[in-house]
Structure formats: C-alpha cells, structure tokens
C-alpha positions in Angstrom: 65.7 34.6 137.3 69.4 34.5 138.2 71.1 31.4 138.6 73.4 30.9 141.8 76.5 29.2 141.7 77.5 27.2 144.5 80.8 28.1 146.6 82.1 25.2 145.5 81.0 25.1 142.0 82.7 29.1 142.1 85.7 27.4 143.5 86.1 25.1 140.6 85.5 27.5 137.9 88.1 29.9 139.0 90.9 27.0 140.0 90.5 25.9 136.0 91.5 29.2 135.2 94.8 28.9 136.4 97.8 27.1 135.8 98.2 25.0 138.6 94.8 24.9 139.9 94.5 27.5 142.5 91.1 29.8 142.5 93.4 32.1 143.9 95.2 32.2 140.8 92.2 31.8 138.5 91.2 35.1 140.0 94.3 36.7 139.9 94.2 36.0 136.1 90.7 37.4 135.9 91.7 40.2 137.7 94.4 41.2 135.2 92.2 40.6 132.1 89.9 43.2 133.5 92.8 45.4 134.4 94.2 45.4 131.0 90.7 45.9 129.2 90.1 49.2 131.7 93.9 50.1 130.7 93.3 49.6 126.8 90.1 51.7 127.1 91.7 54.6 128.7 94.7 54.8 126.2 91.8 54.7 123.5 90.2 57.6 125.2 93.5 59.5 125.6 94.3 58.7 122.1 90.9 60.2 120.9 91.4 63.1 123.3 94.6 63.9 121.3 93.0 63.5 117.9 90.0 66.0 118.8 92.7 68.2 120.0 94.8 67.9 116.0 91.3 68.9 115.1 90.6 71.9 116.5 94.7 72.6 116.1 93.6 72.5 112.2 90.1 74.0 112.4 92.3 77.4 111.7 89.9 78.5 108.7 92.4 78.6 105.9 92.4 74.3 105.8 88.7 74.1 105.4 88.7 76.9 103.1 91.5 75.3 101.1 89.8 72.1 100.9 85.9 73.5 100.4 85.0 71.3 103.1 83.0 73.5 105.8 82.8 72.5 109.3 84.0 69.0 108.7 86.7 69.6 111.4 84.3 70.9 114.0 82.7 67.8 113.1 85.5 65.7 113.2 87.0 67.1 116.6 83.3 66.4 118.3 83.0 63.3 117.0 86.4 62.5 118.5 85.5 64.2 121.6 82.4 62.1 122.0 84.5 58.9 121.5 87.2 59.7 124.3 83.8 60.5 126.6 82.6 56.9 125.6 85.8 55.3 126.0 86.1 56.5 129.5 82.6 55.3 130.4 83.4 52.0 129.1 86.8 51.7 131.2 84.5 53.2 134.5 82.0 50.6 133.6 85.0 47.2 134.0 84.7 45.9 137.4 88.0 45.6 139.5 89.6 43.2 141.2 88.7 43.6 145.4 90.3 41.9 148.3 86.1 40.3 149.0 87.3 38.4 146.0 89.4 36.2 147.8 86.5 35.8 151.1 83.7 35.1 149.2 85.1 34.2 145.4 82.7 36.1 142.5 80.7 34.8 140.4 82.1 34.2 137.2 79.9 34.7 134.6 79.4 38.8 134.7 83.1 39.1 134.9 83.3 37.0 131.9 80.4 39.0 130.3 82.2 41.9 131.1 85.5 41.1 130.1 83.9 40.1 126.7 81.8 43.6 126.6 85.3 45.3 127.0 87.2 43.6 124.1 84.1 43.9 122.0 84.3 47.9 122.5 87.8 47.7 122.1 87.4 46.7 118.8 84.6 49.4 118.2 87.0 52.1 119.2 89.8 51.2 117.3 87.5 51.2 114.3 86.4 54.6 115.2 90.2 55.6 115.9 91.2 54.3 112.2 88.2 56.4 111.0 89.5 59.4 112.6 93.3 59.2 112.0 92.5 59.0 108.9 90.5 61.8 108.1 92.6 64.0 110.3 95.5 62.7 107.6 93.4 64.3 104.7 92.8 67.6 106.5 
C-alpha cells in the first residue's frame, strides 16, 4: 500500500533541500539532479554509439585475421550497440521537472528513488564503457 505524504509534510521535505529554505528551491535542486542524470546518460549512450561505430570501422577482416580472433568485433560493436540502446532507455525513463511541480509539489520519494536508479546505472555504464574502450584499444 502506498503511503501519502501530506501537502505540508511535501512542503517540508522539499524546503530542507534548499539553501534557504524554500520548497521552490528544494525542487529546483531536484529538478537539476534529474536533469543532469538524464544528461550523463545520454552522453553515455552517445559515447557507446561512437565506440560500436570504431568497431565496425575495424571489423575490416584483415584485424581479426591478424589477431585470430573471429567475430569478436561484430561482437564487440553489438554489445556496444546494445549499451547506447539501454542508455537511452534509462535517460527516457528519469522523470522531468514540470511546471505541476510548483501547484501541487511531488512526492519526494520516487524522485529520490529515481535519481538514485540513475547514478546507480551511471556507474553500470561506465563500467561497461571501460570494458569496451578497452578492448577496442587491443583491436
């Protein structure tokens, strides 16, 4: 069963978020975390987009034939492919700020959750980025 927060109760949460004690502000702050997890996610799935795109630049034959390592750039480039595809989800899936925000203030805890979601697959990515910059490195 979900739990509901009282306007007030919403209203206190959001002003201890800020500075100087404004909900308006909380929010704002909110509102720019989110907007900066979305932002990191889509750089993440450009950055992937560009390393599946070195892959199939090398996937030229000789490289794989040099190195007796068949198909592990077609591999490589899909799994990279894949990772820029889940990246965008991810950044699809961060709610936004909306002007409702400031009428009828959020609840805080699924932005929270999501906000913490967000960083989490950061880190997952940037794993999976390491992982793939360097194996594009030894191609």
């Amino acid at each position: 069963r979900k739990r509901c927060i009282s306007p007030q109760r919403r209203h206190r949460i959001w002003a201890a978020l800020s500075d100087d004690g404004s909900a308006s502000h909380g929010l704002a702050a909110m509102a720019s975390a989110l907007a900066g997890v979305q932002g990191s996610l889509l750089q993440l799935a450009a950055r992937f987009a560009r390393l599946q795109e070195d892959f199939v630049c090398l996937d030229d034959g000789e490289a794989e034939r040099l190195f007796g390592r068949w198909g592990e750039l077609r591999q490589a480039s899909s799994v990279a492919e894949g990772m820029a595809s889940e990246c965008r989800e991810a950044a699809a899936a961060v709610p936004q700020s909306s002007p409702e925000w400031l009428v009828t203030l959020p609840d805080p805890e699924p932005l929270a959750s999501s906000l913490g979601s967000g960083a989490a697959a950061i880190d997952r990515f940037l794993v999976s980025v390491d992982d793939l910059v360097v194996r594009r490195r030894t191609a």
